[in-house]
C-alpha positions as CSV (number, residue, x, y, z in Angstrom):
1,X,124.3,86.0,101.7
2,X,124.6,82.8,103.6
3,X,124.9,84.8,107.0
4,X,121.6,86.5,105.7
5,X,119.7,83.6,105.2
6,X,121.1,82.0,109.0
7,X,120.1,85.3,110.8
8,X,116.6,85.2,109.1
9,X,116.4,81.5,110.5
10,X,118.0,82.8,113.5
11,X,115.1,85.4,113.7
12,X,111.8,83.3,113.1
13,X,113.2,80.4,115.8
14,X,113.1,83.5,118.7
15,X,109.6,84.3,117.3
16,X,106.3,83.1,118.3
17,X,106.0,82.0,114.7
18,X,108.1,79.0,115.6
19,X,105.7,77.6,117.6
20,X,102.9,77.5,115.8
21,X,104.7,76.1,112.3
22,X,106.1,72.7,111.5
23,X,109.0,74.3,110.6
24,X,111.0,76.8,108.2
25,X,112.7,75.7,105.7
26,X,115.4,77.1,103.6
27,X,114.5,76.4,99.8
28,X,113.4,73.4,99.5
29,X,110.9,71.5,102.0
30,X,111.6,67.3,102.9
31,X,108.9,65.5,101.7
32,X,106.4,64.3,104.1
33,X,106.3,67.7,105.9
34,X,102.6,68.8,107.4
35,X,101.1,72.0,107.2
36,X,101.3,74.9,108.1
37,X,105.1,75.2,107.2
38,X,107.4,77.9,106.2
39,X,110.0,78.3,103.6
40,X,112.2,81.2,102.8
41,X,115.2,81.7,100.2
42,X,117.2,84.7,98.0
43,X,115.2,85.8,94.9
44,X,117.6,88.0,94.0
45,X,121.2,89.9,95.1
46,X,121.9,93.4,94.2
47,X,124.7,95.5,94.8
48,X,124.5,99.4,95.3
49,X,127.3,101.6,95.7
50,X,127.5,105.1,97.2
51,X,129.9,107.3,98.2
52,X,131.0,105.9,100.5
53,X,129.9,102.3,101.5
54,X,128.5,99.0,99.6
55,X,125.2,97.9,100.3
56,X,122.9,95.0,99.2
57,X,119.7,95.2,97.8
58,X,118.8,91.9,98.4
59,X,115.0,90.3,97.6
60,X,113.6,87.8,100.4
61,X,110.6,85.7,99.6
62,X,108.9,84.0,102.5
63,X,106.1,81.4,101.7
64,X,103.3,80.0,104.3
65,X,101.6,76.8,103.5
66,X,98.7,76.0,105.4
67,X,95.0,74.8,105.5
68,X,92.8,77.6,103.8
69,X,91.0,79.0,107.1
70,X,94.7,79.2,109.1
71,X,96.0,81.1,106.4
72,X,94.8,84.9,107.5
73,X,95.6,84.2,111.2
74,X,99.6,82.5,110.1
75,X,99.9,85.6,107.7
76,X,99.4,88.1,110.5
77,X,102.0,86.1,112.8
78,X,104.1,86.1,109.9
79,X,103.9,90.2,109.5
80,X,104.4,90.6,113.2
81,X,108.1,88.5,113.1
82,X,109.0,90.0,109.8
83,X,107.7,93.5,109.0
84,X,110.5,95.9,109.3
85,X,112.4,93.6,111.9
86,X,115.7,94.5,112.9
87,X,118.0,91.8,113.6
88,X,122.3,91.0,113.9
89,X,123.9,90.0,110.6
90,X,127.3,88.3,111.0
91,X,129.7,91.2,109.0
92,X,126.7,93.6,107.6
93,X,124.1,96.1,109.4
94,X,120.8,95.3,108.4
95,X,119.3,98.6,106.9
96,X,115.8,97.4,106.3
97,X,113.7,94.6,105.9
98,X,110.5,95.6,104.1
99,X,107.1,93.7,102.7
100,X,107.7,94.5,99.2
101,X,104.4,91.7,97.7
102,X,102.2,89.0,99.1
103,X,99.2,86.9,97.8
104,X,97.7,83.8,98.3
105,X,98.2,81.4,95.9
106,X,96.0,78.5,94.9
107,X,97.6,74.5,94.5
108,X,97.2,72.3,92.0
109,X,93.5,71.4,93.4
110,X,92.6,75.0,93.1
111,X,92.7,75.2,97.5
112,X,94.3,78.6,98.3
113,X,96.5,77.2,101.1
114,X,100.1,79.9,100.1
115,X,100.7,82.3,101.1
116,X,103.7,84.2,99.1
117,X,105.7,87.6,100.3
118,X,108.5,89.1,99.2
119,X,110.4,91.2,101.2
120,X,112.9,93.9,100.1
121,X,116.5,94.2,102.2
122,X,119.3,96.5,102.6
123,X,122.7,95.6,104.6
124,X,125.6,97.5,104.9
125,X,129.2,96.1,104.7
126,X,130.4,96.8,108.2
């Protein structure tokens, strides 16, 4: 998982989405960080067996946290690193990497300024 979660990071720093965030965090975000910001981390690990191989079913969730008006503009940057990306895993093939769900979510304040997608994954044990 932990190579997984470096060649995601790996990913979004060769994209143009790293130039317009203040970063992309893994799980939790220091304090003091301004918008718009990313954060990414495992929701959840399956394994599936076949046959003839092992692979992981594994459930990504990326969040964007910006001001309200950037949020449609950052979500569409976000889709275009992302959506069904290919990418090197250190000792798996990446299978897939899918937009599974994503909504905006309101803060405390009631200012709709997250953005939350899941995406679904599938490696292969090479």
């Amino acid at each position: 998982m932990k190579s997984l979660l470096e060649a995601i990071k790996a990913h979004y720093d060769a994209s143009a989405l790293a130039l317009t965030l203040n970063g992309f965090y893994r799980g939790t975000v220091p304090a003091g960080v301004a918008e718009p910001y990313g954060r990414y981390f495992e929701v959840s690990d399956m394994p599936d067996y076949t046959f003839d191989s092992v692979h992981e079913d594994i459930l990504i969730q990326i969040d964007i946290f910006a001001p309200e008006a950037d949020l449609p503009q950052l979500f569409e940057e976000m889709k275009s690193c992302f959506d069904d990306c290919l990418f090197t895993i250190t000792g798996n093939r990446l299978v897939s990497f899918e937009r599974d769900i994503s909504r905006s979510l309101p803060d405390e304040n009631g200012e709709w300024n997250h953005r939350m997608t899941q995406y679904r994954v599938r490696t292969e044990k090479l």
